[in-house]
C-alpha positions as CSV (number, residue, x, y, z in Angstrom):
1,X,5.2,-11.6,16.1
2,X,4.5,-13.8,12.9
3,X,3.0,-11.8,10.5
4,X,1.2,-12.7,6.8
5,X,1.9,-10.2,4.0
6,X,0.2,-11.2,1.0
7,X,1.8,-9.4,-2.5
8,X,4.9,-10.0,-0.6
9,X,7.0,-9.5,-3.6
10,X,5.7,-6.5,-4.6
11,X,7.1,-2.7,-4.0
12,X,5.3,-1.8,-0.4
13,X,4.8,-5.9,0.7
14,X,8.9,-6.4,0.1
15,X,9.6,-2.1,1.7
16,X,7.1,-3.8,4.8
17,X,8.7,-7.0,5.4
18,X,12.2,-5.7,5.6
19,X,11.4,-3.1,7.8
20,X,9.0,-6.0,10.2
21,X,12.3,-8.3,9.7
22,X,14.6,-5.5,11.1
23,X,12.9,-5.2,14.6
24,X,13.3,-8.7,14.8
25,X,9.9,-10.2,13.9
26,X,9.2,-12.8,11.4
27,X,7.4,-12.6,8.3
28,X,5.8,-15.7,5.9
29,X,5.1,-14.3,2.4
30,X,3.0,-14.9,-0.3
31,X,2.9,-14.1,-3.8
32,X,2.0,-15.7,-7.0
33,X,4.7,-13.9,-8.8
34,X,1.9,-13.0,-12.0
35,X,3.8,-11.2,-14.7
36,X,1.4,-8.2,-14.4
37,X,4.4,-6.6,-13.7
38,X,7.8,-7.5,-14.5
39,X,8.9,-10.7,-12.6
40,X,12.5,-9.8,-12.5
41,X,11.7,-7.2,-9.8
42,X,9.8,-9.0,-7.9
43,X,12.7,-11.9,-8.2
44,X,15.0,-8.8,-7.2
45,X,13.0,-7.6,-4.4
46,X,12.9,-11.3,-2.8
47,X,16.5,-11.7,-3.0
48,X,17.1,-8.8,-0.8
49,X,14.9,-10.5,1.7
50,X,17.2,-13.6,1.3
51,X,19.4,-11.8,3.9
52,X,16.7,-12.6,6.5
53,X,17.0,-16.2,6.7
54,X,14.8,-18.2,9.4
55,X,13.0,-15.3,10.1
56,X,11.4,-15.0,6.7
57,X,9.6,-17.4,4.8
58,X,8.2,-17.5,1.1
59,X,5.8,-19.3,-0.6
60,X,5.1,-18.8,-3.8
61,X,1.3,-19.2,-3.6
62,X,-1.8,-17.7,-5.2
63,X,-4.7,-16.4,-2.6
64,X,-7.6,-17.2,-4.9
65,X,-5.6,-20.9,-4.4
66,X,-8.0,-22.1,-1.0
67,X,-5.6,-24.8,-0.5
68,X,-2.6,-23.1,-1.0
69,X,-3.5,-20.3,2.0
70,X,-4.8,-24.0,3.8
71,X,-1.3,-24.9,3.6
72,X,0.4,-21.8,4.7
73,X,-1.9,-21.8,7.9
74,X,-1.3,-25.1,8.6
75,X,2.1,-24.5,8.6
76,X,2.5,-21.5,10.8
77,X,0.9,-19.8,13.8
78,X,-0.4,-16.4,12.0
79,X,-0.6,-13.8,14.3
80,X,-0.9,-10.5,11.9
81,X,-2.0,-10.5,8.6
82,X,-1.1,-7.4,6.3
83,X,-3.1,-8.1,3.3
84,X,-1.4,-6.6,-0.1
85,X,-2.3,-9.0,-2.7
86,X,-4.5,-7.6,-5.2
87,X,-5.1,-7.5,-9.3
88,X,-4.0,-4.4,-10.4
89,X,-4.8,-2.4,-12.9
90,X,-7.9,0.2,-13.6
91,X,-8.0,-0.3,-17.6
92,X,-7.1,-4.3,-16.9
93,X,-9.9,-4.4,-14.9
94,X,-12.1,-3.5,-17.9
95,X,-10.5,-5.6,-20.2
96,X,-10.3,-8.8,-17.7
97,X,-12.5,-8.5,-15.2
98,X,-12.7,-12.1,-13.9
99,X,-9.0,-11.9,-12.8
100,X,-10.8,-9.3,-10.3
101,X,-13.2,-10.9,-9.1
102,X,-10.9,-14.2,-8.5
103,X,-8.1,-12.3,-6.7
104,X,-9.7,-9.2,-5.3
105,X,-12.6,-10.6,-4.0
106,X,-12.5,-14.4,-4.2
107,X,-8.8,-14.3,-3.1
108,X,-9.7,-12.0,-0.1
109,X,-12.0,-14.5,1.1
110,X,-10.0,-17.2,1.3
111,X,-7.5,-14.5,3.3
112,X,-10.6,-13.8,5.9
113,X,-11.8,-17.0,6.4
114,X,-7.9,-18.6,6.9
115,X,-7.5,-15.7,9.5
116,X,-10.6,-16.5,11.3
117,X,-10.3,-20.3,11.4
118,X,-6.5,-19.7,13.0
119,X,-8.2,-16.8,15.5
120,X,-5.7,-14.1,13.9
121,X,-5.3,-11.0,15.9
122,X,-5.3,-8.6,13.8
123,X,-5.5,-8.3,9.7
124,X,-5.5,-5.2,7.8
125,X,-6.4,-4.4,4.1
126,X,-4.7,-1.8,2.0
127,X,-6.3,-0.8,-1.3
128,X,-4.3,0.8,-4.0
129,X,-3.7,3.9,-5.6
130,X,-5.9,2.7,-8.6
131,X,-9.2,3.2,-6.8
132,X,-9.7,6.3,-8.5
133,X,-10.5,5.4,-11.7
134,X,-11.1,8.2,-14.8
135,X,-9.7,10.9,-12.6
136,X,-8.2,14.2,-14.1
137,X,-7.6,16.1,-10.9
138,X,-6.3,16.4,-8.0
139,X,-6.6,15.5,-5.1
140,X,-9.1,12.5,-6.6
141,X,-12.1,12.3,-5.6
142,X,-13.0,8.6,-5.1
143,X,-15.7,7.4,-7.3
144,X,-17.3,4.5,-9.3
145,X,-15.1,4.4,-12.7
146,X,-14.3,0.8,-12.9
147,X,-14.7,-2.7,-12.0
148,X,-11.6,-2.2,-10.4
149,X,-13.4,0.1,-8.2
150,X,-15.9,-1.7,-7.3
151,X,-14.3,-4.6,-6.4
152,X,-11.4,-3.3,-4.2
153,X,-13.6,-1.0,-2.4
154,X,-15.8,-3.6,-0.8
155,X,-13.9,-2.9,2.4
156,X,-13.0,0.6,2.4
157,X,-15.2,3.7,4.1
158,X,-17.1,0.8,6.1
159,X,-19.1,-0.1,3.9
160,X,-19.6,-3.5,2.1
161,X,-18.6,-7.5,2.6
162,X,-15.2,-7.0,4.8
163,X,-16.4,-4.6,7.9
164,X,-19.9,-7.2,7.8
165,X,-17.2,-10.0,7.5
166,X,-15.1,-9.0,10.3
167,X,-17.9,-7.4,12.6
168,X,-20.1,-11.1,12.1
169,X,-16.9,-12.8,13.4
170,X,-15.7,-10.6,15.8
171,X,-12.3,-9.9,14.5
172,X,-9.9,-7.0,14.7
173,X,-9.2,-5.8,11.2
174,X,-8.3,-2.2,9.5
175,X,-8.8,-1.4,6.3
176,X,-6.1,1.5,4.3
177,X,-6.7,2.9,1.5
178,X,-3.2,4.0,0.0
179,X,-3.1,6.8,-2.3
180,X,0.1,6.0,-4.0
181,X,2.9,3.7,-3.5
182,X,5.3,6.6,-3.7
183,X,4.2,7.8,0.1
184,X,3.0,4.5,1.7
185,X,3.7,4.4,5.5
186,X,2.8,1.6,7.7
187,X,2.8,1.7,11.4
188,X,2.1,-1.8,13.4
189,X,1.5,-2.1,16.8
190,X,3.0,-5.2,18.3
């Protein structure tokens, strides 16, 4: 199986694609590497995918770039898509919400329109733990506290522009919401 992770060199895109690379499938990654968080980890985290040469691939490449996610499609039969690659960030998304709106929604275009224009099987969406906005207990509740919010959950609980999306084309998607990164678990079916 070829599979797309976007966010690639984050914590849960780099935990994925080793554990994809160890049952012997391959893996093309993206990231743009933003210093949102510290670059040296994510530099860190690639370098232990190193190890996986031929069977992973890296580009460092921004989604809300349409011709950079052109030219990884063009360059690879994409059978799985495990989209990561998000803004994060609940009180940045206040500050700056443009960045937002070109990665998390923009961005995630470009990812659904590449996927259907190459017929991908299967894509699926996993949200973050920052969803919850203002929270002060839990278990959160999900609710409306931030841009943030609003943006990343246009595909979560069925509602909004990704299940229309992906029911219009006919394509197989999921979408995850992830309540922390501490506990993620992924389970793909070949």
């Amino acid at each position: 199986m070829n599979l797309l992770i976007t966010g690639v060199a984050g914590f849960i895109g780099s935990t994925l694609a080793r554990r994809v690379l160890d049952r012997g499938d391959t893996v093309i990654g993206i990231d743009n590497l933003n210093d949102y968080y510290d670059v040296s980890l994510k530099l860190a985290r690639l370098e232990l995918l190193k190890k996986y040469a031929g069977k992973f691939r890296f580009y460092k490449a921004d989604i809300t770039d349409k011709q950079d996610i052109e030219n990884v499609f063009s360059e690879h039969r994409i059978e799985r898509i495990m989209h990561l690659a998000a803004q994060a960030g609940v009180r940045y998304s206040l500050e700056n919400p443009a960045a937002y709106i070109d990665t998390n929604l923009v961005g995630f275009a470009y990812i659904l329109e590449a996927a259907r224009q190459a017929t991908v099987e299967h894509l699926v969406y996993a949200s973050s733990s920052s969803v919850y906005g203002a929270n002060t207990k839990l278990p959160a509740p999900v609710h409306r506290a931030s841009v943030f919010y609003g943006i990343r959950s246009v595909g979560e609980a069925g509602h909004g522009a990704f299940p229309v999306y992906t029911r219009h084309h006919e394509r197989s998607a999921d979408s995850r919401l992830q309540p922390g990164t501490d506990g993620a678990r992924f389970h793909l079916h070949r």
